[in-house]
C-alpha positions as CSV (number, residue, x, y, z in Angstrom):
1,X,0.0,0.0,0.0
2,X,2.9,2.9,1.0
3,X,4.4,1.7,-2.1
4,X,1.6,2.3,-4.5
5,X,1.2,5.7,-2.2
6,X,4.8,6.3,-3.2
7,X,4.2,5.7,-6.6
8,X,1.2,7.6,-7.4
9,X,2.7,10.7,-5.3
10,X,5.8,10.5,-7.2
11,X,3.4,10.6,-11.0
12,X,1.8,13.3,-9.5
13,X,5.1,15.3,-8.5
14,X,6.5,14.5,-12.2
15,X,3.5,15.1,-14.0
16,X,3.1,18.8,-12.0
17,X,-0.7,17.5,-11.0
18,X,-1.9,19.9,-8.3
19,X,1.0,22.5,-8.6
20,X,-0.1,24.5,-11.7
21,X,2.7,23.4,-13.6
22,X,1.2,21.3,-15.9
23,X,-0.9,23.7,-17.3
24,X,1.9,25.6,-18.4
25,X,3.1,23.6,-20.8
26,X,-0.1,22.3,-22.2
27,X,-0.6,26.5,-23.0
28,X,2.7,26.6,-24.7
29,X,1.8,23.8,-26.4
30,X,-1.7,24.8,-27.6
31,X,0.0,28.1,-28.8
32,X,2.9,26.2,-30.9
33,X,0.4,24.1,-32.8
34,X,-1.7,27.2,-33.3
35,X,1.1,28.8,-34.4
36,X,1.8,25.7,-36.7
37,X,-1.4,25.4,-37.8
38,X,-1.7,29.1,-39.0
39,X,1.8,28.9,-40.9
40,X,0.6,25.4,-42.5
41,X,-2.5,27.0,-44.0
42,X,-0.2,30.3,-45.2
43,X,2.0,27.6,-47.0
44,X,-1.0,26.2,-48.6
45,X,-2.6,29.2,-49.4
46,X,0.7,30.4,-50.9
47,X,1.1,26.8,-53.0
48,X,-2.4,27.4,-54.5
49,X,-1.6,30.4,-56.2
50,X,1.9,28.8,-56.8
51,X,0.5,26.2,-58.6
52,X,-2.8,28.4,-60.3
53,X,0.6,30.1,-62.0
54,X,1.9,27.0,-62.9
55,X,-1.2,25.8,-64.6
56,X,-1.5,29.7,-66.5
57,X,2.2,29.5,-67.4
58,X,2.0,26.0,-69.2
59,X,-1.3,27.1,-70.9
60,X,0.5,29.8,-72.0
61,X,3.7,28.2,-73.5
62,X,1.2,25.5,-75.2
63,X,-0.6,27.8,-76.7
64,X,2.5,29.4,-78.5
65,X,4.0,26.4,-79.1
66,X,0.9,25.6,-81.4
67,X,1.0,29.4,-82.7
68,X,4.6,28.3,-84.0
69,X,3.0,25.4,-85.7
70,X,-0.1,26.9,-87.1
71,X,-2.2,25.1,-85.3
72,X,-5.6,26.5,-83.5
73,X,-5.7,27.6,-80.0
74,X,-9.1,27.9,-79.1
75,X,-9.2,24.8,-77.5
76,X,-6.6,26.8,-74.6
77,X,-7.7,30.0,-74.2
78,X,-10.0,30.8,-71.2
79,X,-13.9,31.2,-72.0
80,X,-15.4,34.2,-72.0
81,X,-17.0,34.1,-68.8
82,X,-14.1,32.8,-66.6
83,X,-13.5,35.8,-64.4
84,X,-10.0,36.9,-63.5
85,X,-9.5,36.9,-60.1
86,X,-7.6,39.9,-58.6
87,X,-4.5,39.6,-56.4
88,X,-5.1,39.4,-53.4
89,X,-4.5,41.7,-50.3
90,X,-3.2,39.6,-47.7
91,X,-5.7,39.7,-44.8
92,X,-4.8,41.6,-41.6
93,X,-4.1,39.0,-39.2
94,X,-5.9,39.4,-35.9
């Protein structure tokens, strides 16, 4: 029994139950992953419009790689309707 006392005293000691400690870290670590999670969805964002480039760039060089050849590009160039979307602002962050 005093050694399952001992045991479950010494937990609680390590694992700063009781003392306030173990909130601490648990804050810092919820602030971290926020912090993580926030710079993840940046990168993403960013790799979107990295990519949406990409995909404008290759259309781009297709379509005068056909141009050299004489052959239509039509097929490549964006309908009528497609609406250009403007750059934009990055968003204050709060």
């Amino acid at each position: 029994m005093r050694r399952l006392v001992a045991v479950l005293l010494a937990a609680a000691l390590l694992t700063g139950v009781g003392t306030g400690l173990a909130e601490e870290p648990n804050a810092a670590i919820k602030a971290e992953r926020e912090r993580l999670e926030q710079e993840q969805n940046r990168i993403r964002t960013e790799q979107k419009k990295l990519n949406d480039q990409m995909r404008e760039v290759r259309r781009e060089l297709l379509k005068l790689r056909l141009k050299e050849r004489g052959l239509p590009t039509q097929r490549f160039d964006k309908p009528p309707g497609a609406a250009q979307q403007p750059d934009a602002a990055p968003t204050p962050s709060k």
